[in-house]
N, C-alpha and C positions, 0 to 999 in steps of 0.2 A: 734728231738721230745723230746728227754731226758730235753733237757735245757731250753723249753716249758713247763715241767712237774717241773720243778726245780723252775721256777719262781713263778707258780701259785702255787706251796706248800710254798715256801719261804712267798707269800703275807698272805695268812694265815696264818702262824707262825711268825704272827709282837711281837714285842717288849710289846705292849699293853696284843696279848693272853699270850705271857710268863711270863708275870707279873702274869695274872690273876692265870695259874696253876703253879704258883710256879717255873717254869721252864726257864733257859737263854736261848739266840738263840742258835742253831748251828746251822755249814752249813749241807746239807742234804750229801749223800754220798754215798743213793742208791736207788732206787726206785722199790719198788715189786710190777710186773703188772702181776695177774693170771687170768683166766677168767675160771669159771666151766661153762660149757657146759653142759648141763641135756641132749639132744636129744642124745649126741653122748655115755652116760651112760650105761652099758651094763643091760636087764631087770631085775627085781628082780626075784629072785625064785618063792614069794607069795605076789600076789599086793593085794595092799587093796583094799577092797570091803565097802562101804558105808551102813548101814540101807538100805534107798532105794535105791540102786543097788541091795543089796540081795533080794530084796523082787520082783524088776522088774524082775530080770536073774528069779527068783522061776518059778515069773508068765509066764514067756514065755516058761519053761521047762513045766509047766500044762498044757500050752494051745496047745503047737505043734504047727503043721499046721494051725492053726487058730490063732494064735498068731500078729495080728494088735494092732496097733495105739491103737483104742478105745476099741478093747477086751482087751487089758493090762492094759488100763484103767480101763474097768469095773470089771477087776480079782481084781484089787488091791479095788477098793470100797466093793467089796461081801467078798473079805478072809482077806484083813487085813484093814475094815474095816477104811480108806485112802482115802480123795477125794484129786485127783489130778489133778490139772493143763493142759492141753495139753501142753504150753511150759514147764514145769516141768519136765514133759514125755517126751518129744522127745529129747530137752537136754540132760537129765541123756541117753535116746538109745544113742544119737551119742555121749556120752566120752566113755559107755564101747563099743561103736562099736570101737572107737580110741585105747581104751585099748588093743584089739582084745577078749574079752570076747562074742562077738556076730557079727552077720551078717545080711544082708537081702537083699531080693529079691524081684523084681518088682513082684504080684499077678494080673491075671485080677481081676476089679473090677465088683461088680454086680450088678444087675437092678437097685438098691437102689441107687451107686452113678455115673450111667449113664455112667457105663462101665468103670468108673478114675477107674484106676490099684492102687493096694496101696503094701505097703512094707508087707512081711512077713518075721519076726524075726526069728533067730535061736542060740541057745546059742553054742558057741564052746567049743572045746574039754578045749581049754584055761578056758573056764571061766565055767565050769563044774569043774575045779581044782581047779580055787578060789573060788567056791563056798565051797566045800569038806575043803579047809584049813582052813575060817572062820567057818564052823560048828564046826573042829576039837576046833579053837581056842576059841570057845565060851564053849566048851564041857569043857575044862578045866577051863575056870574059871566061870564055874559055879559050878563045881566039890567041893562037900564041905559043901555048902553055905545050903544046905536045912533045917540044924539047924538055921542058921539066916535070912535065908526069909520064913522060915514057909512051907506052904504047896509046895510038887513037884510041878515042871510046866506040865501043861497036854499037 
């Protein structure tokens, strides 16, 4: 394999590229093969959290037990005044579901949608903590500033 690898670097490093940067042939004399693997990375302490992630985990910490699809929807158009998507929304659910920042459970569904059972959200303990790290991190750097942006935030 090595001598596979030798030749397709060699074809590249013709005589023409060495001209062009400056540089004579040599022969090559070692080949560095690393590969970083991200899945097999041990978690971070404090994952990052998105705008809207922060704002969906909020919504679904408001709503509790009632926390669906179209009620997180509609939290987010009524409190931060956000229309969203349905693929937008269930996308951003299923990476912090990946993340493990949430979870959910089959609900029966009710008269309205002919008994379809639908997901009910819940924010975990995980992402109760990133949620708590970015307020810390935003608390700091807003720390300061209320000479240069003028009024408190209410």
């Amino acid at each position: 394999m090595e001598a596979a690898w030798r030749s397709r670097l060699e074809r590249l490093c013709s005589a023409d590229l060495c001209a062009l940067v400056g540089v004579c042939q040599r022969p090559i004399d070692y080949i560095v093969d690393k590969d970083y693997v991200v899945d097999t990375m041990p978690p971070s302490s404090s994952a990052y959290l998105g705008e809207f992630e922060q704002l969906v985990l909020l919504s679904i910490l408001r709503l509790g037990p009632e926390a669906y699809g179209v009620t997180i929807g509609r939290e987010l158009e009524e409190r931060a005044n956000r229309t969203v998507s349905r693929g937008a929304l269930y996308t951003t659910l299923d990476r912090l579901q990946d993340k493990g920042f949430l979870r959910w459970k089959l609900a029966p569904g009710g008269d309205a949608r002919g008994r379809v059972p639908r997901r009910s959200y819940t924010v975990t303990p995980r992402g109760v903590a990133a949620l708590r790290a970015q307020q810390h991190v935003l608390g700091r750097m807003w720390h300061g500033l209320e000479g240069v942006l003028g009024d408190e935030p209410q």
